[in-house]
C-alpha positions as a Markdown table, in Angstrom:
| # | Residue | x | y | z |
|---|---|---|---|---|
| 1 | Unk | 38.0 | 133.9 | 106.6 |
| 2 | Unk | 39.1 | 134.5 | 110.2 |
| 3 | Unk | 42.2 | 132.6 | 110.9 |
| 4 | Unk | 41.3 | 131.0 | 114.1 |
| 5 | Unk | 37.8 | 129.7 | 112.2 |
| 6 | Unk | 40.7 | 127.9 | 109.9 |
| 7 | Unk | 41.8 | 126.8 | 113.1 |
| 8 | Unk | 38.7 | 125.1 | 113.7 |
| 9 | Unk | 37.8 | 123.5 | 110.3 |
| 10 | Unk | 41.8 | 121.8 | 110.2 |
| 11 | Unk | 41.1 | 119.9 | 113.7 |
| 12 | Unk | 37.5 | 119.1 | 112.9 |
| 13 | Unk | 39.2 | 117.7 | 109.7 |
| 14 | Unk | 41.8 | 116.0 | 111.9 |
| 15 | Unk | 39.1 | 114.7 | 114.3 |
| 16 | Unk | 37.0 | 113.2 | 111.8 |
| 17 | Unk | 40.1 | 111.3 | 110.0 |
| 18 | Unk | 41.5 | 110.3 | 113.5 |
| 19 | Unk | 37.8 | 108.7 | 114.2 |
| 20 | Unk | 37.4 | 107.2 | 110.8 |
| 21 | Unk | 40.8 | 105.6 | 110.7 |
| 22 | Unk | 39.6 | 104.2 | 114.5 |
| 23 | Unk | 36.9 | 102.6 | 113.1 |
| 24 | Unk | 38.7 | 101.3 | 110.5 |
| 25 | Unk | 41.5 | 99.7 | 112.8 |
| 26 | Unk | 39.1 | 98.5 | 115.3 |
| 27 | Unk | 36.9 | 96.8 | 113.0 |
| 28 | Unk | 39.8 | 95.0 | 110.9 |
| 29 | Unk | 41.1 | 94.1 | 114.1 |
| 30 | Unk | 37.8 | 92.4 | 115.7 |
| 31 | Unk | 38.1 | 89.8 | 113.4 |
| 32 | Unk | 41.4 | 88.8 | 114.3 |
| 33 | Unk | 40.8 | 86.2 | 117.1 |
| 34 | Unk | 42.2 | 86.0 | 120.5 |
| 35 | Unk | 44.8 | 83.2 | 121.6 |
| 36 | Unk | 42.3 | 80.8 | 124.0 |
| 37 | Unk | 39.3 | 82.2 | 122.5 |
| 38 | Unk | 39.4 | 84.3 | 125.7 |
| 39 | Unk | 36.5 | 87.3 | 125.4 |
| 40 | Unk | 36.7 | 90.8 | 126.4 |
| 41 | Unk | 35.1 | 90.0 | 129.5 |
| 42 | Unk | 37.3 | 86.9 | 130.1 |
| 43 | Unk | 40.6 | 89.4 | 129.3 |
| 44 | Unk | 39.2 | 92.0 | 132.0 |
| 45 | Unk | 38.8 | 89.4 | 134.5 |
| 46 | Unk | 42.2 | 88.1 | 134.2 |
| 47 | Unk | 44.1 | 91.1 | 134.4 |
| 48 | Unk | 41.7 | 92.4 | 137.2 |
| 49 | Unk | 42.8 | 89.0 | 139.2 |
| 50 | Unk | 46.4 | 89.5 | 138.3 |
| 51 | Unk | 46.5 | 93.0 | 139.8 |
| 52 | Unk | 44.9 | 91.8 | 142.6 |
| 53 | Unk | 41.7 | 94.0 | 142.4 |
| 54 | Unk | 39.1 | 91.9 | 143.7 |
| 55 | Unk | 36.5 | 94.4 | 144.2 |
| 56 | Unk | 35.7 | 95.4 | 140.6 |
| 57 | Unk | 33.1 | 93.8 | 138.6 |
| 58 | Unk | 33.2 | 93.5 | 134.8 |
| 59 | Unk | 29.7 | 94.5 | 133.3 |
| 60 | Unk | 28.2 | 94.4 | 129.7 |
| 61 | Unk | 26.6 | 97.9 | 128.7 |
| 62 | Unk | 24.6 | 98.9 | 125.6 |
| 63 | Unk | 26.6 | 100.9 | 122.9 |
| 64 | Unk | 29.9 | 100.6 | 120.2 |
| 65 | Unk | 32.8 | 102.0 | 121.9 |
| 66 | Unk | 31.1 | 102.9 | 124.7 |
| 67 | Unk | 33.4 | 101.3 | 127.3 |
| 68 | Unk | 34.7 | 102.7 | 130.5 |
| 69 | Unk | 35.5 | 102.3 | 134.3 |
| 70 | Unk | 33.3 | 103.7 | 137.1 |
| 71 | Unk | 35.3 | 104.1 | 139.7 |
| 72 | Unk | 32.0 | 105.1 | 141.9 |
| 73 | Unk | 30.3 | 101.8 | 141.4 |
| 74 | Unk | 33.5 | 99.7 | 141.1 |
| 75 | Unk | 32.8 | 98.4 | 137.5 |
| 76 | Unk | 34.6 | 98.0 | 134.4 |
| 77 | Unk | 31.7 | 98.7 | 131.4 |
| 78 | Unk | 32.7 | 97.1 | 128.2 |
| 79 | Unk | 30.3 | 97.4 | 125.4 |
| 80 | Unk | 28.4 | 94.6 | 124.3 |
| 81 | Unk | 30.8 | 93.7 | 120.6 |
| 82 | Unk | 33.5 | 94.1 | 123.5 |
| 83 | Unk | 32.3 | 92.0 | 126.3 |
| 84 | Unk | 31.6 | 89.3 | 124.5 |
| 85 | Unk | 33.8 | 88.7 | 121.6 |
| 86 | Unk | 36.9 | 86.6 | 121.4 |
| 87 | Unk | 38.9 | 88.7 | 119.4 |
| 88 | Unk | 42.1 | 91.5 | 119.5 |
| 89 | Unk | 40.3 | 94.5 | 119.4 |
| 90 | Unk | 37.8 | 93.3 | 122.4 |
| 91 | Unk | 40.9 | 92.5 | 123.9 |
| 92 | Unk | 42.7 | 96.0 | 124.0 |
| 93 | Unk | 39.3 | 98.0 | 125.1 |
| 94 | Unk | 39.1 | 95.4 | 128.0 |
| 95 | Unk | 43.1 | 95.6 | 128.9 |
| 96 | Unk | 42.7 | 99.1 | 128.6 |
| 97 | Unk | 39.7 | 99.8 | 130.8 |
| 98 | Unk | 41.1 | 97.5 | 133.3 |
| 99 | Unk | 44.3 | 99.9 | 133.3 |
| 100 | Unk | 41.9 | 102.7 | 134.7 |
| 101 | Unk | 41.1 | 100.1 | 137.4 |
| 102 | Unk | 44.7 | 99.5 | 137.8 |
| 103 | Unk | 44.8 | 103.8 | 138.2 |
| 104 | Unk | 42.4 | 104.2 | 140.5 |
| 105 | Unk | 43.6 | 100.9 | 143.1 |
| 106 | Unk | 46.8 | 102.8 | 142.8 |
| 107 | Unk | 46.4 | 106.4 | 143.6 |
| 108 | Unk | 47.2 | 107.4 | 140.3 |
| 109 | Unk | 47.5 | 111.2 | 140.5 |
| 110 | Unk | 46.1 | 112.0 | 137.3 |
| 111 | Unk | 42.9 | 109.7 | 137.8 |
| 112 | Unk | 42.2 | 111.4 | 141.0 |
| 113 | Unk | 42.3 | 114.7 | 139.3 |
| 114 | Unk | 40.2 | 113.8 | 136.8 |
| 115 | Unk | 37.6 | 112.7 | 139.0 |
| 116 | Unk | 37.1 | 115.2 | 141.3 |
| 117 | Unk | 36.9 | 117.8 | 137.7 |
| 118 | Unk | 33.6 | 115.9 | 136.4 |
| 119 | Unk | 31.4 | 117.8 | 138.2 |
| 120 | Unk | 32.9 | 121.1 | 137.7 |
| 121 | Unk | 33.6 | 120.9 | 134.2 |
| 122 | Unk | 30.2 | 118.9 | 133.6 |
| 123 | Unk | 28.3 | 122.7 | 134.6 |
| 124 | Unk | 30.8 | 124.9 | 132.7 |
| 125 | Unk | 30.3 | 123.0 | 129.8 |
| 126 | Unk | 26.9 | 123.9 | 130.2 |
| 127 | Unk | 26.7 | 127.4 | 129.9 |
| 128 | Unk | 30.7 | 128.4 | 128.8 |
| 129 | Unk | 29.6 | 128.8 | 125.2 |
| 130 | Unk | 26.3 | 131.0 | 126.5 |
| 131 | Unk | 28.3 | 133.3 | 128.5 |
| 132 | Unk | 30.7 | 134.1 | 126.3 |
| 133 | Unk | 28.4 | 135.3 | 123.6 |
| 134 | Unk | 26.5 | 136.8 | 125.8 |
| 135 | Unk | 30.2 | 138.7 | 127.5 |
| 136 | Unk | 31.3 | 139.4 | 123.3 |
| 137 | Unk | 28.0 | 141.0 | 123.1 |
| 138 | Unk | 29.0 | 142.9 | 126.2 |
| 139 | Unk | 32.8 | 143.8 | 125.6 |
| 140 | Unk | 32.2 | 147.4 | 126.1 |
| 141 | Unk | 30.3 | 147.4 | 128.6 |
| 142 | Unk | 31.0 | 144.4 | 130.8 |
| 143 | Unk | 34.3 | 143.1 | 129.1 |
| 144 | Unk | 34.4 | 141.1 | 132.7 |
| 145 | Unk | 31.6 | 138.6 | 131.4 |
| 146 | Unk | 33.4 | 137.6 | 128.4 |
| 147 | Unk | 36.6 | 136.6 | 130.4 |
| 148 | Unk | 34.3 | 134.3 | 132.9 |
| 149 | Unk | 33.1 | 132.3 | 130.5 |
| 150 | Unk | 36.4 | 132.0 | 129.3 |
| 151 | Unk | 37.7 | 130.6 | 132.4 |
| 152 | Unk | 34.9 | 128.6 | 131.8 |
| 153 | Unk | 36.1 | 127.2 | 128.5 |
| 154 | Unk | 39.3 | 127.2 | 130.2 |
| 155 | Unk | 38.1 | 124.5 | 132.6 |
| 156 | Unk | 36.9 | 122.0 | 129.8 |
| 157 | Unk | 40.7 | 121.9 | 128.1 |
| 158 | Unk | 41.6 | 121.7 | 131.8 |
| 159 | Unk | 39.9 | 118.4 | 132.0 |
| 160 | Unk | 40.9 | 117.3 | 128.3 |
| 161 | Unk | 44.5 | 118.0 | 129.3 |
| 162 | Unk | 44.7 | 115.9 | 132.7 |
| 163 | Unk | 42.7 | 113.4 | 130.4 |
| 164 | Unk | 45.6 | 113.0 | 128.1 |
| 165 | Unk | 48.2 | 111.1 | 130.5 |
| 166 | Unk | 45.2 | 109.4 | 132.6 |
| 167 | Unk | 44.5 | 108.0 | 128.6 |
| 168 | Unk | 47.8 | 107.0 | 127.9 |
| 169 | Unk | 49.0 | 105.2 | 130.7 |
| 170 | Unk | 46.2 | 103.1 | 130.9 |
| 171 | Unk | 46.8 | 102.3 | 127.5 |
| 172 | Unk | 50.8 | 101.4 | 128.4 |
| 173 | Unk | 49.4 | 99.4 | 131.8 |
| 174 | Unk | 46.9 | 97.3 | 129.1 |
| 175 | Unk | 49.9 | 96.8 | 126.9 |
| 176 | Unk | 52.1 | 96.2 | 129.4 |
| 177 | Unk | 49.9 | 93.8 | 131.1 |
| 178 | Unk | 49.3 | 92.2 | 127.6 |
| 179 | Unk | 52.9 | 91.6 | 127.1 |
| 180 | Unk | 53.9 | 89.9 | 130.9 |
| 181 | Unk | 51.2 | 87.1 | 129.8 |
| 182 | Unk | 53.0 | 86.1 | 126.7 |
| 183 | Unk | 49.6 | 85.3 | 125.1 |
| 184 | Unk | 50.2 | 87.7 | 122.4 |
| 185 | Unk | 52.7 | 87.0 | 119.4 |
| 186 | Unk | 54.5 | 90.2 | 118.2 |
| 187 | Unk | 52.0 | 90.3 | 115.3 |
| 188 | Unk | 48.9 | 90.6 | 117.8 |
| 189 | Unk | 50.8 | 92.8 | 119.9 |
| 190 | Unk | 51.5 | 95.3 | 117.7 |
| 191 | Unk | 47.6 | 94.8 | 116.6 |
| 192 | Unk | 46.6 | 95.8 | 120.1 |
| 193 | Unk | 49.3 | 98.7 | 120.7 |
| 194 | Unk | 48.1 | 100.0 | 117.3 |
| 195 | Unk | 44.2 | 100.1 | 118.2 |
| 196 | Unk | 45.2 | 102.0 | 121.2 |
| 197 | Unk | 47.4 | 104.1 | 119.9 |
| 198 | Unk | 44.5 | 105.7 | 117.5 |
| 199 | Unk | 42.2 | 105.9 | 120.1 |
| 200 | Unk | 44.3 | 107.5 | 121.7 |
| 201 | Unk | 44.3 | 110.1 | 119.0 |
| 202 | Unk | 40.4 | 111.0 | 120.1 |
| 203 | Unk | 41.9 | 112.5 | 123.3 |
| 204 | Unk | 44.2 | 114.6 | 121.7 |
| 205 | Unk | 41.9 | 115.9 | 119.1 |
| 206 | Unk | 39.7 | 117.0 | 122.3 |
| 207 | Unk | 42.3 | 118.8 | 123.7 |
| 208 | Unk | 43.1 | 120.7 | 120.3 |
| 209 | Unk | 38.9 | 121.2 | 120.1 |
| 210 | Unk | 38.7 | 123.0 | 123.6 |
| 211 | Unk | 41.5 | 124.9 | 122.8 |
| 212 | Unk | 41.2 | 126.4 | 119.2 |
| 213 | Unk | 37.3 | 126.8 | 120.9 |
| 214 | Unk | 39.1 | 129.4 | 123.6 |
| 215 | Unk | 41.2 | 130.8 | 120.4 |
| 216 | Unk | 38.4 | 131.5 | 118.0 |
| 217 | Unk | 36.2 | 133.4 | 120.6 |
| 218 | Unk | 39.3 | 135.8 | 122.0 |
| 219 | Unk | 40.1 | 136.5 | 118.5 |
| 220 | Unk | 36.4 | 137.4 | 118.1 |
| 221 | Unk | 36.1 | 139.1 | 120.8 |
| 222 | Unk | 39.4 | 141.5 | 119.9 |
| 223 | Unk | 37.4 | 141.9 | 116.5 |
| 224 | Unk | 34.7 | 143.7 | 118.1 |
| 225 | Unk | 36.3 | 145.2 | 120.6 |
């Protein structure tokens, strides 16, 4: 077996136990209730206010895990569990979405990178994979192919890497933000920096995906070449 195919099976491996052990956390952790009763919605609000970002609405959408910030229609999208459960979990999505808000009312760098990536990387990922077959299939002829639709790839771990910081420091703004409020004891807190932390770990496992992805098709390619 090809060693860069290894490559692959040891972070899908990763990627699944990373995802399993989210679950895990953020499930244990839903039942552990937030000081006030206060919701995910109710969180969101609050440390929207006490940034001063008036002009972002907090919104229910349909989904697990399926929360995020739209910086294009000013919202913060917490899933529905989220949105409307008192509890620590719902807390630390909410915190942590808001901390994108936070970002993008603040410039952040990273966010604006990000952003302006989406619809680059959202056509690449569309046909990377088909042009590099089709430029392996090609190597002697057209060897040019190949290396387009690896710049291709290369744009997708692009994105995953500015992703990585954007990920994390919304994370420490949440966790920050959680910790000025003194709602939290250091029990709960360490609940809250825990659930991020792991899904935290989903990012990096994307990064490692679009990477060994890149790997495994040079390798192939230098194979038949």
């Amino acid at each position: 077996m090809a060693p860069e195919f290894m490559l692959i099976i040891l972070v899908a491996v990763a990627g699944f136990i990373v995802q399993a052990r989210l679950q895990s956390v953020f499930a244990k952790y839903s039942k552990v209730p937030f000081p006030g009763g206060l919701t995910g919605r109710e969180v969101a609000e609050k440390m929207l206010r006490d940034n001063g970002i008036t002009d972002v609405r907090v919104t229910a959408t349909r989904g697990n895990l399926t929360d995020n910030f739209n910086p294009a229609t000013r919202t913060v999208n917490l899933s529905e569990p989220v949105y409307a459960t008192p509890s620590i979990s719902a807390a630390a999505v909410a915190a942590h979405e808001c901390g994108h808000a936070v970002q993008h009312a603040r410039g952040y760098a990273p966010l604006r990178m990000r952003s302006a990536l989406v619809p680059v990387v959202s056509f690449s990922s569309q046909i990377s994979t088909w042009v590099v077959i089709a430029g392996i299939l090609l190597i002697g002829t057209f060897p040019a192919l190949f290396w387009i639709g690896i710049g291709l790839m290369g744009m997708a771990l692009l994105f995953s890497l500015i992703t990585l910081p954007v990920e994390i420091n919304a994370s420490r703004r949440a966790l920050a933000w959680l910790d000025s409020t003194a709602m939290l004891d250091d029990q709960q807190y360490r609940q809250a920096r825990q659930a991020l932390s792991w899904a935290a770990g989903t990012y990096v496992i994307a990064a490692l995906s679009a990477l060994t992805s890149i790997i495994y098709y040079i390798g192939l390619a230098g194979r038949r070449n």
